[in-house]
TORTORNU-300422 format. One line per field, with one value per residue: x, y negated, z of N, C-alpha, C in turn; residue number from 0; residue in three letters. Coordinates in steps of 0.2 Angstrom, whole numbers, plus 2048, in hexadecimal, padded with zeros to 3 digits. Each point is the difference from the previous one (the first is absolute). Layout:
# TORTORNU-300422
n_east <- [X_...]
n_north <- [Y_...]
n_up <- [Z_...]
ca_east <- [X_...]
ca_north <- [Y_...]
ca_up <- [Z_...]
c_east <- [X_...]
c_north <- [Y_...]
c_up <- [Z_...]
num <- [NUM_...]
residuo <- [ALA_...]
//
This chain:
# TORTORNU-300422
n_east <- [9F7_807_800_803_807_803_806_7FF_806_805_804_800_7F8_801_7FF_807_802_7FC_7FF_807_7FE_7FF_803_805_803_809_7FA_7FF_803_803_800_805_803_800_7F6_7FF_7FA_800_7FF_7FB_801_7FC_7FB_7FE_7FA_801_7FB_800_800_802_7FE_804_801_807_803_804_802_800_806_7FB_800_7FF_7FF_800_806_801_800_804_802_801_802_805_800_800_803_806_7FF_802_803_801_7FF_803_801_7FE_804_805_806_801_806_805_806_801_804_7FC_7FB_7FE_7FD_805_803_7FF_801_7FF_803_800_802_801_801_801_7FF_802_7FA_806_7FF_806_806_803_806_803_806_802_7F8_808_7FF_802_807_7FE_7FD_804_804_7FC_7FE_804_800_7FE_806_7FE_7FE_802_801_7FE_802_801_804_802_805_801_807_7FE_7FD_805_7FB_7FF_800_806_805_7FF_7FF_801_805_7FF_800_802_801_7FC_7FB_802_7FB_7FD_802_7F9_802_7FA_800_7FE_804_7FE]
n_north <- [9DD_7FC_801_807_7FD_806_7FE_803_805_804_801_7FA_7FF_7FC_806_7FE_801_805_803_7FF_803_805_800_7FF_805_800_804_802_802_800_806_802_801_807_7FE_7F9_801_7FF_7FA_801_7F9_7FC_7FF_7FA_7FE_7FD_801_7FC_7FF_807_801_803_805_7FF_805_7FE_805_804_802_804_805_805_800_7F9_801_7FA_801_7FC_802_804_7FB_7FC_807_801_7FB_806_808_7FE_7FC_805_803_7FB_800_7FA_7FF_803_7FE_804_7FF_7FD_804_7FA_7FE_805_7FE_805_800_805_7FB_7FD_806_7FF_7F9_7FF_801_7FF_7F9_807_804_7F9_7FE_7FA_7FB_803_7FA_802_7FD_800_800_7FB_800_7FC_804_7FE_803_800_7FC_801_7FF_7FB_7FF_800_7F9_7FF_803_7FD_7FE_7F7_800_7F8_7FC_7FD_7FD_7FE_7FD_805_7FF_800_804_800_801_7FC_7FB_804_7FF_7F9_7FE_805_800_7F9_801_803_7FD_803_7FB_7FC_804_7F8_800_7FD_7FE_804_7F8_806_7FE_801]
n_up <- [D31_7FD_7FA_7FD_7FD_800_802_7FC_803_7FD_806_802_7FF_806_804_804_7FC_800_805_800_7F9_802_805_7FD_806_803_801_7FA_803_7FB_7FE_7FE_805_7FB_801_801_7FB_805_802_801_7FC_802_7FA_7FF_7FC_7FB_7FB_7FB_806_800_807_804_803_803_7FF_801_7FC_803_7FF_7FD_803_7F7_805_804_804_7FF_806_800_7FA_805_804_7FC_7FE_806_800_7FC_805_807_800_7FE_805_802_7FC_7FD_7FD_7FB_804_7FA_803_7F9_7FF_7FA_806_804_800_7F9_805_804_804_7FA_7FF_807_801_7F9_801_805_7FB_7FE_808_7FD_803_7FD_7FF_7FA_803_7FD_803_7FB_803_800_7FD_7FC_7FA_7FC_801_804_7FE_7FA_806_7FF_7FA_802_804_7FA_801_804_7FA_7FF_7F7_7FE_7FE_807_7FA_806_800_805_801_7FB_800_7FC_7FE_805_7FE_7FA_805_805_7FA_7FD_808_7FF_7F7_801_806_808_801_804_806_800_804_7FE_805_801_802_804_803_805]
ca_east <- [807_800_803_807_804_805_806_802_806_807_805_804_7FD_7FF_7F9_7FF_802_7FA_7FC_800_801_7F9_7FD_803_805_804_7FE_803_809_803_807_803_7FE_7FB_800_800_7F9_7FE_7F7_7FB_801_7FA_801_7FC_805_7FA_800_7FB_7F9_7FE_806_802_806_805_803_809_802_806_800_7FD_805_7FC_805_805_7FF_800_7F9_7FC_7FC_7F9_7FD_7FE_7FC_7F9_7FF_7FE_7FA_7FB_800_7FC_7F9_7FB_802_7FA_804_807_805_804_804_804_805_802_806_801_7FE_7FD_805_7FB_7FC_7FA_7FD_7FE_7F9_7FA_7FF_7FD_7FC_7FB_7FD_7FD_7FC_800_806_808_802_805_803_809_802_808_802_801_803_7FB_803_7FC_7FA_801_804_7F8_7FD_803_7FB_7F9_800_7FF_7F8_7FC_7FD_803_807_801_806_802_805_7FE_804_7FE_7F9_7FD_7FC_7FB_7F8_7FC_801_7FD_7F9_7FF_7FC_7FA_7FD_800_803_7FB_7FD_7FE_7F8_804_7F9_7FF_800_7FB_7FC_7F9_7FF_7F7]
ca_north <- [802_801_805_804_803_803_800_806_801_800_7FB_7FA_7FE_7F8_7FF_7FB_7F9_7FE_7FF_7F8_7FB_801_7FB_7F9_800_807_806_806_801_800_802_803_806_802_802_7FC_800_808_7FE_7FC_7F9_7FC_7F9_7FD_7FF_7FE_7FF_7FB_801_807_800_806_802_804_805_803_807_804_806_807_805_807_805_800_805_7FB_7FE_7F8_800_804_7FA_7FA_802_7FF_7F9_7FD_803_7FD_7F9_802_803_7F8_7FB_800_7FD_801_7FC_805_7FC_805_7FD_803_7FF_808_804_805_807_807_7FC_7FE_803_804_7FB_802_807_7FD_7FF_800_801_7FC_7FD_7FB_7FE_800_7FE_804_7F9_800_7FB_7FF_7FF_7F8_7FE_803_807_800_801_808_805_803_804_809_803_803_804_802_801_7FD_7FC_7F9_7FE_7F9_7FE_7F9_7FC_7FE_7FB_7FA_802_7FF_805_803_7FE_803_808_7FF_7FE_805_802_7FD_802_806_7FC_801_7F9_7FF_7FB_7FE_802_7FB_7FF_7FA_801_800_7FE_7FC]
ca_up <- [7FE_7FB_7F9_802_7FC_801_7F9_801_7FB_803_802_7FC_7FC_802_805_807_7FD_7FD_806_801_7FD_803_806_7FF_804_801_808_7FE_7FF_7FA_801_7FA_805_802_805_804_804_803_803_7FC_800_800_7FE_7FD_7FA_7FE_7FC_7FC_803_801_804_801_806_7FC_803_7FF_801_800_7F9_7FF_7FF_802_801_800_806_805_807_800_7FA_802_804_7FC_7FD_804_802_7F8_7FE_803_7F9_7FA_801_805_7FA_7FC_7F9_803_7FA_803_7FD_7FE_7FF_7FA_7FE_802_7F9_804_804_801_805_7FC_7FD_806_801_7FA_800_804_7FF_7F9_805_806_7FC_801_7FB_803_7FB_7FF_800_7FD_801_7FF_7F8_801_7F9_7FA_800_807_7FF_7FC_802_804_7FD_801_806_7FD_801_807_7FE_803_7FD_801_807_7FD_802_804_806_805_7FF_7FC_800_7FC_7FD_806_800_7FF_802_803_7FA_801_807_802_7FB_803_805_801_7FF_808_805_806_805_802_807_803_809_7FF_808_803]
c_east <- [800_802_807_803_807_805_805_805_805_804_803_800_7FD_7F7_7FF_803_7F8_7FC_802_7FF_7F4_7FE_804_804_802_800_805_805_802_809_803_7FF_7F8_7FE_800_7FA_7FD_7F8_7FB_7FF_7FA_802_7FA_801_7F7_803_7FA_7FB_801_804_800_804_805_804_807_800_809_802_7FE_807_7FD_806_807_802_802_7FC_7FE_7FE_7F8_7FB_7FD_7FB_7F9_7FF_7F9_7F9_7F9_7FF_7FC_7F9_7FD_800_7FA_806_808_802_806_807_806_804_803_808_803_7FC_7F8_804_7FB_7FB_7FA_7FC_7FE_7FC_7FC_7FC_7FA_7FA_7FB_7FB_7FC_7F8_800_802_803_801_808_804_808_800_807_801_7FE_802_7FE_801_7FE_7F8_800_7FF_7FA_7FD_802_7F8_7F9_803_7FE_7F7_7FA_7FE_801_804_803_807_804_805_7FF_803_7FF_7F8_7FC_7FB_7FC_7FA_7FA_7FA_7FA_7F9_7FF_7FE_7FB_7F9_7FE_7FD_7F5_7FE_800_7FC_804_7F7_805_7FF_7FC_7FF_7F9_7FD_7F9_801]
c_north <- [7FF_804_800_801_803_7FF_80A_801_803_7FC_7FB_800_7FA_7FF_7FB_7F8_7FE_7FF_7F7_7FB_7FF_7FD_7FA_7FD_806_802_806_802_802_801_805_80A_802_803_7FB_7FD_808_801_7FD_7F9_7FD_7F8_7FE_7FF_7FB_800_7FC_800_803_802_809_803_803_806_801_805_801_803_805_805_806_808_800_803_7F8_7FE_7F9_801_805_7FD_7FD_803_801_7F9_7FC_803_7FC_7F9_802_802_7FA_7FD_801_801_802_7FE_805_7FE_805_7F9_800_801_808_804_803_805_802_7FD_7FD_805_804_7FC_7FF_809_7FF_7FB_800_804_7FC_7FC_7FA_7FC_7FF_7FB_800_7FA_800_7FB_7FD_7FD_7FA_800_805_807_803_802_805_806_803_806_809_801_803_808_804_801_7FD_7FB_7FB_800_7F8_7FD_7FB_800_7FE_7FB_7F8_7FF_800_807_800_7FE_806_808_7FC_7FF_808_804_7FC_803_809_800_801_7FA_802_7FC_7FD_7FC_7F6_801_7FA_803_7FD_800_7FD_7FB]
c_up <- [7F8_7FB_806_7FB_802_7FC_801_7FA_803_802_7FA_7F8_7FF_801_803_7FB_7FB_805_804_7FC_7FD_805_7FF_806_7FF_805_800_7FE_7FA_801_7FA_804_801_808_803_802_801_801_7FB_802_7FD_800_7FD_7F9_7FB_7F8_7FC_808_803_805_800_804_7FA_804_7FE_803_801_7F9_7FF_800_805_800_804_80A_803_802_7FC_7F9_7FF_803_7FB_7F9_802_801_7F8_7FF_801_7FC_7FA_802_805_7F7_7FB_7F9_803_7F9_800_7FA_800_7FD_7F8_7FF_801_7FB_807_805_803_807_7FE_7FE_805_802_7FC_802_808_801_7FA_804_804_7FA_803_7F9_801_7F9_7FD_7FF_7FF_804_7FF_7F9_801_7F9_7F9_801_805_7FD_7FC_805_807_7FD_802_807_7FE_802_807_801_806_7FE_7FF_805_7FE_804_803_802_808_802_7FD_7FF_7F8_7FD_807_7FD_7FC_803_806_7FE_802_802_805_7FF_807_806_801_803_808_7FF_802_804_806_80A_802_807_800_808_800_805]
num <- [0_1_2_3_4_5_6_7_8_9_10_11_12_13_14_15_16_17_18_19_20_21_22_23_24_25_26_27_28_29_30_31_32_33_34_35_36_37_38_39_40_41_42_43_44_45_46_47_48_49_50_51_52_53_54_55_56_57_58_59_60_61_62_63_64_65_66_67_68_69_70_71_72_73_74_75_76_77_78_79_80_81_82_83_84_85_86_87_88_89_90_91_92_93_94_95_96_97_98_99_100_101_102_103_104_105_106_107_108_109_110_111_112_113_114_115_116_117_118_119_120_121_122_123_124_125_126_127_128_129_130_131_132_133_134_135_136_137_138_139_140_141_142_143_144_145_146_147_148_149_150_151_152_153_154_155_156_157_158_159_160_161_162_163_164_165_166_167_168_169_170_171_172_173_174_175]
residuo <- [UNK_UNK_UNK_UNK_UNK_UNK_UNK_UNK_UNK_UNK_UNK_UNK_UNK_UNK_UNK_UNK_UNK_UNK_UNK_UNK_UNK_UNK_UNK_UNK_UNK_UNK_UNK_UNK_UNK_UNK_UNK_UNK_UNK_UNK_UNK_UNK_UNK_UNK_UNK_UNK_UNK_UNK_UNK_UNK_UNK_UNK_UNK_UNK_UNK_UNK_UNK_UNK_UNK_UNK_UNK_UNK_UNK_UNK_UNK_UNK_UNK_UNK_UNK_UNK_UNK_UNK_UNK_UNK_UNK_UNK_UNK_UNK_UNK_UNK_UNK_UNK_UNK_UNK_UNK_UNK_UNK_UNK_UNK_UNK_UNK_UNK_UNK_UNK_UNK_UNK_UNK_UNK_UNK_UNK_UNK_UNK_UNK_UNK_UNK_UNK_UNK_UNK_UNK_UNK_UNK_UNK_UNK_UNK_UNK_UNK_UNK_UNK_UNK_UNK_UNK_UNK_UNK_UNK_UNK_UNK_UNK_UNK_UNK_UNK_UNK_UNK_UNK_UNK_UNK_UNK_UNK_UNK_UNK_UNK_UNK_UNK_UNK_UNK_UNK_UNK_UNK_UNK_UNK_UNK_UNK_UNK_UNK_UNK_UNK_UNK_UNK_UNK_UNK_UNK_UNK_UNK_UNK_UNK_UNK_UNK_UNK_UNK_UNK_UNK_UNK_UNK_UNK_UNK_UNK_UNK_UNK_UNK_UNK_UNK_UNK_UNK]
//
């Protein structure tokens, strides 16, 4: 089996518009209504070489009394803990909220590498407007356009970089 990456965050942060543009088809349903990926989503995805599985997550939501975001919180739990690297993503056009600092909060618990990903930022005012997430105390963070893609390549150099070397183990017959 190979490397696991989870993509984790609050609802409609554009998880699922990163996760197809990752596997490079639209499996994953992309909607404006939070809540619309509920399950854990698996894709293929490669980078310079370096293949690896990818995870779409649901939106994290701690606290809250709806049955199906209690579910998809558990969906997310499980993605984190089968996951070698998480892509934990956040949004620059909302700012920090209190939903990102539950999920930072969560995974400053986990011993994986976590790489802290803005998304949405497609312009210079945007890229300023990252800098508030140093707040959530997880250190670099790197900024893309899931949409356009631009700023992926650096965040993927990054995570390959992390990412645990699979045996791959050659199938010989040894029939007599």
């Amino acid at each position: 089996m190979g490397a696991i990456v989870a993509i984790v965050g609050r609802p409609n942060v554009g998880k699922s518009t990163f996760f197809n543009r990752l596997i490079q088809r639209r499996e994953a349903i992309v909607d404006a209504v939070s809540g619309v990926t509920r399950d854990r989503h698996y894709g293929k995805s490669d980078w310079n070489g370096r293949e690896f599985s990818i995870i779409d997550t649901g939106g994290y939501v701690v606290g809250s009394d709806d049955i199906f975001e209690k579910e998809i919180d558990k969906q997310v739990e499980l993605a984190i803990a089968e996951s070698d690297a998480i892509i934990f993503m956040v949004d620059v056009e909302t700012g920090v909220t209190g939903m990102d600092e539950d999920v930072a909060k969560l995974l400053r618990r986990v011993n994986k590498p976590v790489f802290l990903t803005i998304n949405k930022v497609d312009n210079a005012m945007r890229e300023e407007d990252a800098v508030e997430f140093y707040s959530l105390g997880l250190g670099e963070y790197y900024t893309l356009s899931s949409i356009n893609g631009s700023g992926t390549g650096e965040l993927l150099d990054a995570l390959v970089k992390e990412l645990p070397e699979v045996e791959r183990r050659m199938m010989t017959n040894t029939a007599k």
